[in-house]
Phi, psi and omega in degrees: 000321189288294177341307183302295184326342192265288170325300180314324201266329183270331155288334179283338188260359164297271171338306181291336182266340166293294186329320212253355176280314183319323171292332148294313164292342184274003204067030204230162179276127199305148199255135157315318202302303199298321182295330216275333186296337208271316209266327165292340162292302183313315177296308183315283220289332179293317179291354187273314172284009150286275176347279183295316163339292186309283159003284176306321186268324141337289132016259194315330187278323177270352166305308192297337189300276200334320182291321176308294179312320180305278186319318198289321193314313176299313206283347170310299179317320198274322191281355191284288142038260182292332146349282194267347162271005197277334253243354197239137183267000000 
């Protein structure tokens, strides 16, 4: 996902610097309209690359819980274990 998300950001800002070479070789002075288009697709695309961000670490943060969980069973288990060997005569 992230990875697409990357392409996308990279082909659109590929289009705005052909658009904006062609214009520049034609002579002409870069058009207010066109910076203003360039800088709310950066923006549309930096919150979408927020967005997964966030994602991504939600993700990750309940992986560690779950592994927290893992571990207290073992270490519970081991410790039940040691118990129950203290505990047989």
């Amino acid at each position: 996902m992230q990875r697409q998300l990357k392409i996308i950001i990279l082909q659109g800002e590929l289009k705005s610097s052909k658009a904006e070479n062609e214009s520049l070789k034609a002579g002409q002075t870069p058009n207010l309209g066109a910076m203003k288009h360039r800088v709310h697709f950066a923006l549309q695309n930096l919150h979408k690359l927020i967005m997964a961000e966030n994602w991504v670490i939600k993700q990750l943060t309940s992986v560690a819980e779950s592994l927290r969980f893992v571990a207290e069973v073992l270490e519970s288990t081991g410790k039940i274990n040691k118990v129950e060997a203290e505990e047989e005569p």
